[in-house]
N, C-alpha and C positions, 0 to 999 in steps of 0.2 A: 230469577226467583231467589237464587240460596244469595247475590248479591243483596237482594231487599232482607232476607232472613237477617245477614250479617251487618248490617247499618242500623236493623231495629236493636239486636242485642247488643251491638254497641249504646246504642241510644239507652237504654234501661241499666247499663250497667255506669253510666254518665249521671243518670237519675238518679239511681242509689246512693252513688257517694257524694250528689248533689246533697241528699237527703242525710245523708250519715252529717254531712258537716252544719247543714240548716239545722237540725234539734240541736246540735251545742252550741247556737248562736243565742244571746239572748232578744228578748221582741218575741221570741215561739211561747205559744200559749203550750202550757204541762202538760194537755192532754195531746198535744201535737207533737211534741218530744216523747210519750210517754208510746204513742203510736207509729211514730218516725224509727225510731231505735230498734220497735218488734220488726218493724219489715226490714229494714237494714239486716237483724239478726238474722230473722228468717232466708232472705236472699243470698246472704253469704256462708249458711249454715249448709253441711253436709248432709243433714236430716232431712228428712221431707214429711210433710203429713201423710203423704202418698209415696210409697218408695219408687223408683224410679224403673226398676225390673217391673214394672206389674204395665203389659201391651196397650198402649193409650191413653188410661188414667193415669199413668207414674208419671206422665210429663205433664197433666192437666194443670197440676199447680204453679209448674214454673211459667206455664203458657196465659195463665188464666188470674191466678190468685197474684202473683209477686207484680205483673204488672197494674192489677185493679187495685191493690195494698199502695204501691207508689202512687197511681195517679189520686187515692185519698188520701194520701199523707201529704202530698204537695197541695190539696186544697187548702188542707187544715193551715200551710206554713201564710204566714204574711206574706206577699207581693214582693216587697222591697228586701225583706228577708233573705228569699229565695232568690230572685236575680243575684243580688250577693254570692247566694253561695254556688249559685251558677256560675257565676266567672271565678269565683276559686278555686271550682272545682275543672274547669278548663284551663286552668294554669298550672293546677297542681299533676292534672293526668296527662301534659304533655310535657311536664318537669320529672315525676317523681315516678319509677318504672318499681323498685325493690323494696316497698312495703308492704307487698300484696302477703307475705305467707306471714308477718304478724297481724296482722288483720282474720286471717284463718282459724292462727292457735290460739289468738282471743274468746273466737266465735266458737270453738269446739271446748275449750276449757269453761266456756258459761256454758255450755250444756252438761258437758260431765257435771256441773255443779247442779243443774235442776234435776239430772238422774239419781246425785247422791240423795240430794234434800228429800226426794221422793220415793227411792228407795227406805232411806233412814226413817221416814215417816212411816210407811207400811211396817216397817218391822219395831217399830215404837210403841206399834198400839196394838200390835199381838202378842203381848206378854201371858203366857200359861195362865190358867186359872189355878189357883188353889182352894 
């Protein structure tokens, strides 16, 4: 069983960067880039909609959502697209082992960024009355 657990999480983590390099392919319709990219984000993100401390819901998302998120994002891609970036992506992940922690501090400096914008937003529109 935990060898089937470890062949699926490979297999979705195959997916993702399937998915990561198919939206910057051109042929992807903008809405398929636009949804490729969130779950990309999402999946490599340290954040959770659900934190991961909390007994059985904290890992629903990674179990439930990040693979239901992929297997929509790969409808939206074209066919011929995606096998592409299928075999790129199987050359590049038994080639390329040391670009895993830029791919991280990408993914966590666009969040800092959508915590500043929304912080800055809150505190923008509560200006004192006089």
């Amino acid at each position: 069983m935990l060898e089937s657990w470890k062949r699926k999480a490979k297999q979705l983590k195959q997916e993702v960067f399937t998915l990561w390099l198919a939206y910057r392919m051109p042929g992807v319709p903008w809405y398929a880039k636009a949804f490729g990219a969130l779950v990309v984000a999402y999946a490599l993100s340290p954040i959770d909609l659900i934190p991961d401390f909390i007994p059985v819901l904290g890992y629903l998302d990674d179990l439930i959502l990040v693979p239901l998120g992929v297997a929509l994002a790969i409808k939206m891609i074209p066919l011929d697209v995606f096998q592409q970036a299928q075999e790129e992506a199987a050359q590049r992940l038994t080639e390329d082992k040391g670009s895993n922690w830029i791919a991280g501090v990408i993914i966590v400096l666009l969040w800092l960024g959508v915590i500043f914008l929304i912080v800055f937003r809150i505190f923008s529109n509560n200006q004192p009355l006089n």
